[in-house]
Backbone bond lengths (Angstrom), bond angles and torsions (degrees), N, CA, C in turn:
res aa  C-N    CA-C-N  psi(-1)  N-CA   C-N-CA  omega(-1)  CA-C   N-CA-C  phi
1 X - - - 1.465 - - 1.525 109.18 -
2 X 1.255 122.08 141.10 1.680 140.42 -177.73 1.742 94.19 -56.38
3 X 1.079 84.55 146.74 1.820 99.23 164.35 1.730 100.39 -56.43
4 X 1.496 110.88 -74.55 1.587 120.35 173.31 1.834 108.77 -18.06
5 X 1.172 91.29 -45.22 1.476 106.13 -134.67 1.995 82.21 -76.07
6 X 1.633 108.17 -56.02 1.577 101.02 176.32 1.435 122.73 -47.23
7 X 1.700 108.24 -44.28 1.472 121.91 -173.16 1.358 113.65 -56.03
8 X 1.593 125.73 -31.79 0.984 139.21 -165.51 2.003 108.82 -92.44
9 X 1.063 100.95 -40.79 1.498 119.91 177.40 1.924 95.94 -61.89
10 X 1.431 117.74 -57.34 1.170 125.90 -172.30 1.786 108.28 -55.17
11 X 1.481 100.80 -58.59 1.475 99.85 177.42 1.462 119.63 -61.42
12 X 1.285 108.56 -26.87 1.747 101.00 -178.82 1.629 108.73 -66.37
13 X 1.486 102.87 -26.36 1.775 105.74 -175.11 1.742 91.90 -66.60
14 X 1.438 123.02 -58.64 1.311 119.75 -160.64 1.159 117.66 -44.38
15 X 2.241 100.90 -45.60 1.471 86.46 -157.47 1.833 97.65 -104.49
16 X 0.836 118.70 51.46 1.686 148.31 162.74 1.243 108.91 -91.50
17 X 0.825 99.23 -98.03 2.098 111.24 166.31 1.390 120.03 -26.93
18 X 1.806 99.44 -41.17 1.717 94.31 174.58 0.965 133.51 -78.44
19 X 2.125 114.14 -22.87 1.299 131.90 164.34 1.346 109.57 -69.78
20 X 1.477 133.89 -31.78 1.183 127.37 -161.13 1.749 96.07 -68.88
21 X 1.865 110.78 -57.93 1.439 126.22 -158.84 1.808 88.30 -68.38
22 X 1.111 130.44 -56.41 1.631 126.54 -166.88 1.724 101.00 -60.90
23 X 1.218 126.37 -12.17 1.613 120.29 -151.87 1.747 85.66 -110.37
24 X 1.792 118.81 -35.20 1.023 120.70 166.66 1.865 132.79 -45.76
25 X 1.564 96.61 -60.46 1.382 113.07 -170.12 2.090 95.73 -83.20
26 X 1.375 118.56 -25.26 1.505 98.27 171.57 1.025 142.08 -83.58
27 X 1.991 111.56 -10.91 1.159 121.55 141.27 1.244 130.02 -55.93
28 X 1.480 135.84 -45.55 1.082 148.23 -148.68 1.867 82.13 -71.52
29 X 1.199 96.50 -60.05 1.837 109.76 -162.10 1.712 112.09 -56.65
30 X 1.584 102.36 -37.28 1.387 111.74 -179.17 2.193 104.86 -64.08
31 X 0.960 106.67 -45.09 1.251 119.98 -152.86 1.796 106.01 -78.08
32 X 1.778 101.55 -39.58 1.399 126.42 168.23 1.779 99.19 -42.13
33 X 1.887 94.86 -71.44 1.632 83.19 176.10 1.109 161.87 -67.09
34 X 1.980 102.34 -19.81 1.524 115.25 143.91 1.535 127.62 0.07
35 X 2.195 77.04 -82.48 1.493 94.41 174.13 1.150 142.97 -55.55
36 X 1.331 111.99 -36.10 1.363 111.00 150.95 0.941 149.04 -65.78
37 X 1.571 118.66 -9.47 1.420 141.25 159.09 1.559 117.33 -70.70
38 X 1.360 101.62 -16.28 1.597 108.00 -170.42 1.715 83.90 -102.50
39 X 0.884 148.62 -49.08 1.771 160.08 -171.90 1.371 92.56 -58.99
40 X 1.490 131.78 -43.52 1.159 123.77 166.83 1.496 129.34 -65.92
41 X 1.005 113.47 -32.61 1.463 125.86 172.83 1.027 102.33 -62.44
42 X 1.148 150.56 -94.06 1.690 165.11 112.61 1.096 84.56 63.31
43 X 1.576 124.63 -89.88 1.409 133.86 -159.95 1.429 108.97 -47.55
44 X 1.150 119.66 -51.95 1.836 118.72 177.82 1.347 96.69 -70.46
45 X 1.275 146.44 -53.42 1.599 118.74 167.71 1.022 144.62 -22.34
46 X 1.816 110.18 -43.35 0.995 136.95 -160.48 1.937 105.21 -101.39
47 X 1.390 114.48 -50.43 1.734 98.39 147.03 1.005 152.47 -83.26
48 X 1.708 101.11 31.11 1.386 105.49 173.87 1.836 95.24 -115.13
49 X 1.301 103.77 -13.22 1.504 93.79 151.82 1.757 124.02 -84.83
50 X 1.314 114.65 -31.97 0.860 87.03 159.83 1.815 149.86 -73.84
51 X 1.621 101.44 -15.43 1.511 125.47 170.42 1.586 102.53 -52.27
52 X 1.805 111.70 -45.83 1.962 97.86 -169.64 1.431 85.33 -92.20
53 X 1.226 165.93 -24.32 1.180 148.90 153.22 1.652 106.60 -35.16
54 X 0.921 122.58 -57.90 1.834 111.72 -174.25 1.612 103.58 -72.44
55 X 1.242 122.08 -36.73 1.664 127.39 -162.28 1.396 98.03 -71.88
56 X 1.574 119.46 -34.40 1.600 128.79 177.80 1.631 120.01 -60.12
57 X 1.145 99.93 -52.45 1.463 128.50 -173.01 2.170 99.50 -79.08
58 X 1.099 112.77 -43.53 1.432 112.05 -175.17 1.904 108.70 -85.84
59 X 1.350 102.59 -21.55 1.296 84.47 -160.18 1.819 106.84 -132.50
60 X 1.166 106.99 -7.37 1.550 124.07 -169.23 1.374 113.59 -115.32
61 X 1.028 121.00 -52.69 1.383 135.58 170.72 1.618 104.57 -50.00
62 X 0.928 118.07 -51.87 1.585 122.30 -170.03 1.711 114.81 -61.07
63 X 1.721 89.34 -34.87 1.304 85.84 -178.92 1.850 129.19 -82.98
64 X 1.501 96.67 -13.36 1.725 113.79 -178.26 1.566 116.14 -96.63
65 X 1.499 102.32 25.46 1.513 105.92 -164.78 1.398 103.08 -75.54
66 X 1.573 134.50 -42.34 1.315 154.12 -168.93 1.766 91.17 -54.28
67 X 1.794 115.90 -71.48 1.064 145.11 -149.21 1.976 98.05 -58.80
68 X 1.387 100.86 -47.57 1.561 130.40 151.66 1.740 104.73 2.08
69 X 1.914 101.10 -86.73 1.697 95.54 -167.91 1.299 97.67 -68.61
70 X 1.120 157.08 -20.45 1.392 137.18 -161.27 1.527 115.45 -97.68
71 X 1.523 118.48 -29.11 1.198 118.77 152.84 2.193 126.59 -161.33
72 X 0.849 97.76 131.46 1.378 103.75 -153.24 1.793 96.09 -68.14
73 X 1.318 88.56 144.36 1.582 109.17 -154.23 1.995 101.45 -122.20
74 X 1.343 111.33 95.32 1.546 106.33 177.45 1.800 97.28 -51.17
75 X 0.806 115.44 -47.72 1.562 102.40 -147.43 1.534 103.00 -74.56
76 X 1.097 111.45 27.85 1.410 102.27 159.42 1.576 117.78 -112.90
77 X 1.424 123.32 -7.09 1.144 125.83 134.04 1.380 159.37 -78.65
78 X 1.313 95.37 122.20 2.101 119.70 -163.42 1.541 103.46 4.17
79 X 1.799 109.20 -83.06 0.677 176.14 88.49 1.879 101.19 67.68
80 X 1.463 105.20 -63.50 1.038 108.91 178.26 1.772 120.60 -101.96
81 X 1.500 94.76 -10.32 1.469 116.70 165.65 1.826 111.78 -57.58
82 X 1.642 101.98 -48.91 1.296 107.98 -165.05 1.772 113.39 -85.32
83 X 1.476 94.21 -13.79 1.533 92.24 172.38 1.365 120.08 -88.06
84 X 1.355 108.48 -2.47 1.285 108.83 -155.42 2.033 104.76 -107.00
85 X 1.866 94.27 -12.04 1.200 103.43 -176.40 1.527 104.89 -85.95
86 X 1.488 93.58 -47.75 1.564 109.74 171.82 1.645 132.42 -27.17
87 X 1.751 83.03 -66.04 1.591 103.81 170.80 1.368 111.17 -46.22
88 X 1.542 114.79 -47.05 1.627 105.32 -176.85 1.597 125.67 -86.92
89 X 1.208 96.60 -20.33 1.625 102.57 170.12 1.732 99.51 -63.04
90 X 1.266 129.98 -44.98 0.956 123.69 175.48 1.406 144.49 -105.14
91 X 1.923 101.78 36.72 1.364 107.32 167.05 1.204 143.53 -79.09
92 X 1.818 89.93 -3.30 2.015 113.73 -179.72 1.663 85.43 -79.65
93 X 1.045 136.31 -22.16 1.515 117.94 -159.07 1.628 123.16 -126.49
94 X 1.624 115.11 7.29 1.464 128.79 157.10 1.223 108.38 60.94
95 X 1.846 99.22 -71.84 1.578 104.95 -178.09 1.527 138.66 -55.01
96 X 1.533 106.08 -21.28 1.229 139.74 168.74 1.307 103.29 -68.53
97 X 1.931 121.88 131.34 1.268 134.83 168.64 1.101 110.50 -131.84
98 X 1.577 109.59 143.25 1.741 118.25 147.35 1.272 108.86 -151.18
99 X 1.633 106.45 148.96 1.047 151.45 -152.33 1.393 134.98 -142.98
100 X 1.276 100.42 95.86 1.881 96.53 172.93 1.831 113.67 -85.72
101 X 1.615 105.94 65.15 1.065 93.80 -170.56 1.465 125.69 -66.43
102 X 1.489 146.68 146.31 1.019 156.00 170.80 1.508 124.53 -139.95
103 X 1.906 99.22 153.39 1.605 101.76 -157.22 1.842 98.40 -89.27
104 X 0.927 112.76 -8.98 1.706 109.56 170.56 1.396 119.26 -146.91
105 X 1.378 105.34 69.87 1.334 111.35 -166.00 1.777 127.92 -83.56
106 X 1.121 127.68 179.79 1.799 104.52 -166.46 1.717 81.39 -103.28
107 X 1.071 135.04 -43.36 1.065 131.07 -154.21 1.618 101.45 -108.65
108 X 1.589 107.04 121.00 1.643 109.23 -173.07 1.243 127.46 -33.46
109 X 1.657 102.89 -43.66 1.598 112.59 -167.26 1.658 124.58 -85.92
110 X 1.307 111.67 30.13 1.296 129.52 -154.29 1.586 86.10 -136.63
111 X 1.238 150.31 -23.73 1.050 153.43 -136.18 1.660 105.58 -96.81
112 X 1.101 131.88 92.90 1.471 146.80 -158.86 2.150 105.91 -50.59
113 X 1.270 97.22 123.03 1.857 102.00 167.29 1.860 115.92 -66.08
114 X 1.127 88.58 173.61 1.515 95.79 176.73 1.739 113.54 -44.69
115 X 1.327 101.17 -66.15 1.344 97.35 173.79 1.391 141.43 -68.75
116 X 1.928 106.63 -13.80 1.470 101.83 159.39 1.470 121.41 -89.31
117 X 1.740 121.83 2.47 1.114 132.93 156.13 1.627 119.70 -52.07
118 X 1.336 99.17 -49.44 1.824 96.96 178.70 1.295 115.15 -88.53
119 X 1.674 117.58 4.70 1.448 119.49 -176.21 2.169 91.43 -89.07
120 X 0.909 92.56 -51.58 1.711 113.70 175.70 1.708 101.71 -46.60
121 X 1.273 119.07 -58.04 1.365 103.80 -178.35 1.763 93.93 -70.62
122 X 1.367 142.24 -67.24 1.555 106.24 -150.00 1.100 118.56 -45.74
123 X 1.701 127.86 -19.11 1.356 113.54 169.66 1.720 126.84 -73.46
124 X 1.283 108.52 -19.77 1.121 117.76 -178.22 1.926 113.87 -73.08
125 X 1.590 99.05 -37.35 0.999 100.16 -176.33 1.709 109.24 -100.05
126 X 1.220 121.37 6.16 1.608 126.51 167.63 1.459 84.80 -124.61
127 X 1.333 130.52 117.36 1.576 136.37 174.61 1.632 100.40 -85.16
128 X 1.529 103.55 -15.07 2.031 94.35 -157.17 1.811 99.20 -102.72
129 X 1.522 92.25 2.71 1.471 82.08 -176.75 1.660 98.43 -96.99
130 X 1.835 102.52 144.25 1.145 121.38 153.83 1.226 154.88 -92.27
131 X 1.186 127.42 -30.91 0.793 130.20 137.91 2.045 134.21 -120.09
132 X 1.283 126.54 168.54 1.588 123.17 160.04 1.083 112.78 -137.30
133 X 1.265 95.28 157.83 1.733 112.88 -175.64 1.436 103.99 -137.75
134 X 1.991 104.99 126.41 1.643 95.64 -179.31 1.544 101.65 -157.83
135 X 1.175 122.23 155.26 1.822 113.61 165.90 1.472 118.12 -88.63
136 X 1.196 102.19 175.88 1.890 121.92 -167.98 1.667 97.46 -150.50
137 X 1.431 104.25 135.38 1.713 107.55 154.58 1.901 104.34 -82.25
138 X 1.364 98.19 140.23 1.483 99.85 178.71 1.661 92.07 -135.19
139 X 1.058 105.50 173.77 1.711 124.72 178.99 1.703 95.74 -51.98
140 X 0.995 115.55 -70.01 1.382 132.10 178.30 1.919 111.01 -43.64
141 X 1.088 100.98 8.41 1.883 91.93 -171.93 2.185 108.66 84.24
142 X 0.845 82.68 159.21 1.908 100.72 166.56 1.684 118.52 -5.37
143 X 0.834 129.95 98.00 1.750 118.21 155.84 1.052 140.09 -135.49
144 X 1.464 107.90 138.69 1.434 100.54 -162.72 1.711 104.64 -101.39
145 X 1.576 119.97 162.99 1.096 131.21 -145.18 1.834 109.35 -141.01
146 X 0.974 114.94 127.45 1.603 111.23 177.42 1.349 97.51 -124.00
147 X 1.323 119.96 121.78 1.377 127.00 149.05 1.354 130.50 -118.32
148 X 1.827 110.87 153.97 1.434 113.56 -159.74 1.538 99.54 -119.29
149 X 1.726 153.74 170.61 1.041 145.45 -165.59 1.834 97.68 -110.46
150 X 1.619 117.40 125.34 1.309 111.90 -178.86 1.706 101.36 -97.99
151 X 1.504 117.35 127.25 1.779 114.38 -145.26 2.028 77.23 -146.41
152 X 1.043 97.36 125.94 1.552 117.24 173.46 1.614 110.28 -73.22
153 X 1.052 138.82 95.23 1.200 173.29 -118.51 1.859 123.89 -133.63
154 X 1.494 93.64 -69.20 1.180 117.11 141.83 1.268 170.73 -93.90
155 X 0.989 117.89 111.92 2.112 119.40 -143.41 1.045 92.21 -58.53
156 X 1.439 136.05 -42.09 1.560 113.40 -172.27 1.304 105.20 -64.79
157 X 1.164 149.24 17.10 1.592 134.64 176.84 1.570 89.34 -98.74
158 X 1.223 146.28 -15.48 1.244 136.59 159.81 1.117 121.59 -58.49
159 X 1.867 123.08 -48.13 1.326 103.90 171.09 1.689 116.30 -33.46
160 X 1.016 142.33 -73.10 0.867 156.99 162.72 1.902 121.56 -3.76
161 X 1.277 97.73 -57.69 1.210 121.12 -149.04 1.939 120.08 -121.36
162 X 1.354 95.06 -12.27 1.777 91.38 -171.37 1.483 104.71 -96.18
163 X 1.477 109.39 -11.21 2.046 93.28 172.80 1.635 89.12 -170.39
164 X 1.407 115.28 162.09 1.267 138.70 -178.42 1.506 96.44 -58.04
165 X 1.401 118.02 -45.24 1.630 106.83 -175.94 0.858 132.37 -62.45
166 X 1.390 127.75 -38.54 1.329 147.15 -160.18 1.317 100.21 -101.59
167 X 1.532 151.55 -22.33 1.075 136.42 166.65 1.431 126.10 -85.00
168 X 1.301 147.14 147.76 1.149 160.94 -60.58 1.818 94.13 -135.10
169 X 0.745 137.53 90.25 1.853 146.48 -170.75 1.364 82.39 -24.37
170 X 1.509 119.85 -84.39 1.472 110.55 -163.46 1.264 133.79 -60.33
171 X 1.512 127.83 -6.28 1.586 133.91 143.65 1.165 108.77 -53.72
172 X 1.489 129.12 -62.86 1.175 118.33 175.53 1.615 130.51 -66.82
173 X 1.232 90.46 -0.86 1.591 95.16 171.80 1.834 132.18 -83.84
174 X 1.643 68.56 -15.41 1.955 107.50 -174.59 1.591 101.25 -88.82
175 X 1.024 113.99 -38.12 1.339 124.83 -138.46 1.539 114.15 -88.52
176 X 1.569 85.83 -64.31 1.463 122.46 -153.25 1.006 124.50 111.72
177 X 1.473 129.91 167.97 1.703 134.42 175.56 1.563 106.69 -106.58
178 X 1.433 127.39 17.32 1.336 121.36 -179.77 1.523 111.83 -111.56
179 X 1.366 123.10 -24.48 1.504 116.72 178.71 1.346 107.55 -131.77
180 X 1.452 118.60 167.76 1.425 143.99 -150.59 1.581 121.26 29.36
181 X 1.227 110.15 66.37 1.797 119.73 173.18 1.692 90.56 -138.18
182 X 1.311 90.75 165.27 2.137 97.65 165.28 1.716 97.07 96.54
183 X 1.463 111.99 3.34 1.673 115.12 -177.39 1.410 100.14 -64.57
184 X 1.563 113.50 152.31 1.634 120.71 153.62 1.280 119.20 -116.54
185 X 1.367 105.86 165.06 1.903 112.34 170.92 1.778 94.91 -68.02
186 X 1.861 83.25 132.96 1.835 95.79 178.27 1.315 121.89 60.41
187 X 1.122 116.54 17.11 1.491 120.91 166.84 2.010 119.86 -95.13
188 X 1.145 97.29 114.91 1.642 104.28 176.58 1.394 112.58 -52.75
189 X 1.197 136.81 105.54 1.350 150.86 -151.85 1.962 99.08 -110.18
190 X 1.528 100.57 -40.51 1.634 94.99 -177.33 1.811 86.97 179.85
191 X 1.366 85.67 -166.54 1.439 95.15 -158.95 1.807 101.66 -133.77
192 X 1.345 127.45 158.70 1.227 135.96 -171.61 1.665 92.86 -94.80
193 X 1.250 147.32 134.49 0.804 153.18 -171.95 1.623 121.53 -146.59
194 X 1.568 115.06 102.00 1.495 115.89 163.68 0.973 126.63 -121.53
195 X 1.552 108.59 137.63 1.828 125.96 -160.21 1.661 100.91 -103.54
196 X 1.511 128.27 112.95 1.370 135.97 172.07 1.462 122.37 -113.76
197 X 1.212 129.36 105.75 1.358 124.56 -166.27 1.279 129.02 -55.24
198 X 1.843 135.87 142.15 1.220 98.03 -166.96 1.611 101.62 -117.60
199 X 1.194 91.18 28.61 1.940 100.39 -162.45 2.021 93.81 -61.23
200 X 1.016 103.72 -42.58 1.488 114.91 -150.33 1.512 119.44 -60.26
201 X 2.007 94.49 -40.15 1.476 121.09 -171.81 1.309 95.63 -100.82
202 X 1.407 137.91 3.13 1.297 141.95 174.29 1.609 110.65 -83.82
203 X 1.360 101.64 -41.71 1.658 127.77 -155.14 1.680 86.15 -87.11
204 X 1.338 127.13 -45.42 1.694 138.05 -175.22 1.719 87.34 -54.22
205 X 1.416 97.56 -69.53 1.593 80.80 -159.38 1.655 125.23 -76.18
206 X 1.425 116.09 6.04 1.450 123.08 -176.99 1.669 81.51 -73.93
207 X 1.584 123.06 -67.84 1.015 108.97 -170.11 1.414 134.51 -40.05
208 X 1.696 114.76 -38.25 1.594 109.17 -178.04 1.357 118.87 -75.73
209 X 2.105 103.80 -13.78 1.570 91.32 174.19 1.667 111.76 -67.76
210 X 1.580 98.25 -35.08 1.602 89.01 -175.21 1.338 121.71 -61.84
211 X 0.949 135.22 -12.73 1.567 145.89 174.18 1.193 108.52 -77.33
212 X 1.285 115.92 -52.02 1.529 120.55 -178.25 1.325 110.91 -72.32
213 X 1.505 126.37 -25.31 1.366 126.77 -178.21 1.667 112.64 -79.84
214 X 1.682 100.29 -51.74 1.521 113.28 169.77 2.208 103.99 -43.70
215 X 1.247 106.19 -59.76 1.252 104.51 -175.06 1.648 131.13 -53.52
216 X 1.754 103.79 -27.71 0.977 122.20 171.25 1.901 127.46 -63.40
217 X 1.634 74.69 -48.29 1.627 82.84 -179.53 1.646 97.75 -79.08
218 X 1.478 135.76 -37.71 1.753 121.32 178.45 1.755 101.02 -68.41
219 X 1.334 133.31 -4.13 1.882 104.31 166.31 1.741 87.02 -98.95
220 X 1.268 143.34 -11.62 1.272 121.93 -169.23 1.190 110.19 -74.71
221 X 1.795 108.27 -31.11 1.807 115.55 -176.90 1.668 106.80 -82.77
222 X 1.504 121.39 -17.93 1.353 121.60 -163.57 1.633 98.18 -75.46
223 X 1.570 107.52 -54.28 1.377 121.09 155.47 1.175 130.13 -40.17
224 X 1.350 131.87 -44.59 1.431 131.49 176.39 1.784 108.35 -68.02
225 X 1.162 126.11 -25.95 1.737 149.38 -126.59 2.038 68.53 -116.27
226 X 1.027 109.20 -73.22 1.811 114.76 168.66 1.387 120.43 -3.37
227 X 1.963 82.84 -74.06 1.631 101.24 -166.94 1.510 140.77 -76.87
228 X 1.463 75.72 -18.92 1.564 121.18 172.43 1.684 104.11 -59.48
229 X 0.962 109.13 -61.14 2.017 127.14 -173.95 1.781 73.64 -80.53
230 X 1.359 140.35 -112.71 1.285 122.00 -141.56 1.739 113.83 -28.51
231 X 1.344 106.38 -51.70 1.665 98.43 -170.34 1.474 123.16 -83.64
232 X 1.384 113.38 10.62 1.478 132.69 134.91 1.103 125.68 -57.21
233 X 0.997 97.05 -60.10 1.636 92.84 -169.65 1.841 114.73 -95.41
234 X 1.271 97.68 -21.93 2.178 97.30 173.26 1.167 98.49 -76.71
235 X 1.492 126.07 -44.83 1.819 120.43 -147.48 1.692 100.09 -128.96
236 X 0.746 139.21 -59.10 1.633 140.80 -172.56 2.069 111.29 -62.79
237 X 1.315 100.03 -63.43 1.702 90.82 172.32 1.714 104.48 -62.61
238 X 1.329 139.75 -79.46 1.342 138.67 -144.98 1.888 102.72 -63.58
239 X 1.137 106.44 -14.96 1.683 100.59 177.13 1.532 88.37 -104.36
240 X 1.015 150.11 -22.54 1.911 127.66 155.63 1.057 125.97 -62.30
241 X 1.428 112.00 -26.75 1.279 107.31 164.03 1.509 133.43 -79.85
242 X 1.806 99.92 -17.95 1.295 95.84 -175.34 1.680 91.38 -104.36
243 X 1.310 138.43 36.04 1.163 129.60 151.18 1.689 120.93 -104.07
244 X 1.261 64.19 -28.69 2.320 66.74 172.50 1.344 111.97 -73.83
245 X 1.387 109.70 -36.71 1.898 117.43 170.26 0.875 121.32 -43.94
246 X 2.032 111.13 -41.35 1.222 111.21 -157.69 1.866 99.29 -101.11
247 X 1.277 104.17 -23.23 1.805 98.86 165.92 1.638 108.33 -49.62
248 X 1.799 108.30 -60.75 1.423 104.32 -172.01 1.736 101.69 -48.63
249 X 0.936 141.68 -74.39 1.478 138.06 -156.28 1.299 94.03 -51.34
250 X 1.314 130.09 -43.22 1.763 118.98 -175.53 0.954 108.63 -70.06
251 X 1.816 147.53 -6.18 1.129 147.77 169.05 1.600 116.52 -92.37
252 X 1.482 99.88 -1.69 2.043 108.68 171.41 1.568 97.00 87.97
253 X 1.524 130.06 33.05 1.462 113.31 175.12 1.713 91.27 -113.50
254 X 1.230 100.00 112.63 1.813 117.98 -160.43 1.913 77.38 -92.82
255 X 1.265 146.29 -24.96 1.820 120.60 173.91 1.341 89.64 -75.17
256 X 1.246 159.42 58.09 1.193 125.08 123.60 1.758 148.96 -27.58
257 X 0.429 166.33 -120.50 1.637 149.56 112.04 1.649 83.68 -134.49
258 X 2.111 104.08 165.09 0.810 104.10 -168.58 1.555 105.45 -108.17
259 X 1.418 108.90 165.04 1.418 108.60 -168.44 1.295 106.77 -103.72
260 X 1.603 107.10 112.06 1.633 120.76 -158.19 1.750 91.05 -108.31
261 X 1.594 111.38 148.60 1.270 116.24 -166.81 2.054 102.23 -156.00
262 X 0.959 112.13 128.72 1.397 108.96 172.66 1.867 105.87 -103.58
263 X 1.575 81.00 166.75 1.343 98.00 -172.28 1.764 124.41 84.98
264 X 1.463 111.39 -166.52 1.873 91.10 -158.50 1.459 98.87 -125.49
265 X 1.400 115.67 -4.83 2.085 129.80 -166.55 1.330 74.31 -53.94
266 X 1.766 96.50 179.13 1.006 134.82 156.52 1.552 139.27 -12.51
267 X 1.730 89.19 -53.05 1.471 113.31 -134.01 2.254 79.55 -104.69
268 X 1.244 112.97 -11.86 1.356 120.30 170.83 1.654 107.53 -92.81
269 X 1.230 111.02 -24.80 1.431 107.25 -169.19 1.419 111.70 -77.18
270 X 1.667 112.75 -42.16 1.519 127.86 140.32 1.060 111.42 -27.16
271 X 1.157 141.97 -69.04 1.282 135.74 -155.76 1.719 103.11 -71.95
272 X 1.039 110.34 -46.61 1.805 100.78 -162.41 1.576 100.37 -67.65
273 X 1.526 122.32 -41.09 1.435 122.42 -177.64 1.820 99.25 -66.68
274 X 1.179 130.65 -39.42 1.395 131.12 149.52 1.596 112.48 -11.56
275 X 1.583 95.54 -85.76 2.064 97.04 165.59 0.843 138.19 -53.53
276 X 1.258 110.77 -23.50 1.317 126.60 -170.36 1.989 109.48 -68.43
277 X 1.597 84.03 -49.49 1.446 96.72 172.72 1.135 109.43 -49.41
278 X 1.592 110.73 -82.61 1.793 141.42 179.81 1.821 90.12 -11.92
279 X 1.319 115.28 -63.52 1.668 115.53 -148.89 1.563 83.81 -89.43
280 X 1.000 140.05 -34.49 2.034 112.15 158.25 1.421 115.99 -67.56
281 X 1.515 143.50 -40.14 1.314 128.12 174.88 2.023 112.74 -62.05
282 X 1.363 112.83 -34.02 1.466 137.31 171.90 2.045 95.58 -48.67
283 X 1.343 107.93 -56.12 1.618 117.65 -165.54 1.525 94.10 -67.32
284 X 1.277 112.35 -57.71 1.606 128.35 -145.82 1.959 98.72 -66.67
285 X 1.367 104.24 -43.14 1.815 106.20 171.58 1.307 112.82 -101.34
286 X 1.459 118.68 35.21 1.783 124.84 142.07 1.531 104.45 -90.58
287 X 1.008 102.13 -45.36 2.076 110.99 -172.57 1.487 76.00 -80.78
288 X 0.859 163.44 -56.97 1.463 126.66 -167.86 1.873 132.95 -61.36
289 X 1.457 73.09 -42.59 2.024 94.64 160.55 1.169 111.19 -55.00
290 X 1.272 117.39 -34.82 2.191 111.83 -151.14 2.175 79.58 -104.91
């Protein structure tokens, strides 16, 4: 096999391995941050529900209390305040969800699916956990999901909520007498739930690996294309030439010409012990002649 031919065989292994391990760890990193870009989103979704949840409850509620016995007023609850802001902040964007889902809720559409059912029990059954973060396949491709634990806190949410009697005639007049009563103090009732797609920031970063991969492999060939012309021309021509020189002199043709080389590398140091030889085998078959 050619000198070229190993050097070239060798580098394709290197820069194989280096595209494989660099193509490895820049996906991993690209894709890491996606997610966290989507985990970030989520999180500001999710306190800006909680912001009209407190602004509802601190500043709105107080004022419709009168208005209250005569006819029951959703929008003075957190709860339905924040879905309702939510929903519209996010009707330009479909893919985007939130959700106060719950397992016995007063109002139907609040009423938790299969899968925010088992998101609802790990909180129920881990009380200390606060929050999770996890994906789902949806129709729509990939999404990722942050949920928070919704935990009764405040006794006045019982007026409301702990039996058909005690809550408010005209809620129940709204309502019905079959769902959201039977609540306790500190009991996880449901969970805050936002759905963020991850198709988008998935699809962002497939693209920069390919760029970064495409780019990787065009300096690995620009470089190889380099080394190729340097080790042509330093090491592969000046040692062919000084091997055919040195066949002719091993075949007794004393006109050789001599193989002149500048500079101090290697490939010169060869050469002078080269002459050096040449002009003792040159000496050694004159005294053989005479």
């Amino acid at each position: 096999m050619k000198l070229l031919a190993k050097f070239n065989l060798v580098y394709l292994v290197v820069m194989s391995l280096g595209i494989v391990l660099s193509g490895y760890i820049a996906r991993s990193l690209l894709q890491g941050n996606a997610q966290q870009e989507v985990v970030e989103s989520a999180r500001m979704l999710m306190e800006k529900a909680v912001a009209v949840r407190n602004y509802t409850n601190t500043q709105v509620k107080p004022l419709l209390v009168s208005q209250m016995a005569h006819d029951f007023l959703p929008q003075t609850v957190p709860s339905y305040a924040a879905t309702e802001v939510l929903n519209d902040l996010l009707s330009k964007h479909p893919e985007f969800a939130y959700k106060e889902a719950t397992l016995n809720p007063t109002n139907p559409r609040d009423r938790a699916t299969s899968w925010e059912v088992d998101i609802v029990g790990q909180f129920r059954s881990a009380t200390d956990l606060k929050e999770t973060v996890g994906t789902r396949d949806t129709p729509a491709g990939p999404s990722l999901y942050i949920a928070r634990p919704m935990r009764i806190t405040d006794p006045a949410c019982l007026a409301c909520h702990s039996s058909v009697d005690a809550a408010p005639a005209t809620m129940v007049a709204k309502y019905g007498p079959a769902n959201g009563f039977g609540w306790n103090l500190n009991e996880i009732i449901g969970a805050q739930i936002v759905s963020v797609p991850l198709g988008v920031p998935l699809q962002r970063a497939d693209q920069t690996f390919k760029v970064f991969i495409t780019s990787l492999v065009g300096v690995f060939i620009a470089v190889g294309v380099v080394l190729n012309v340097m080790v042509w021309m330093l090491v592969v021509r000046p040692v062919t030439r000084l091997s055919a020189l040195a066949d002719r002199v091993s075949q007794g043709d004393l006109d050789a010409p001599e193989f002149k080389t500048g500079g101090r590398d290697e490939i010169a140091t060869l050469s002078d012990s080269f002459s050096r030889m040449r002009a003792s085998v040159v000496q050694a078959m004159k005294l053989l002649d005479s």
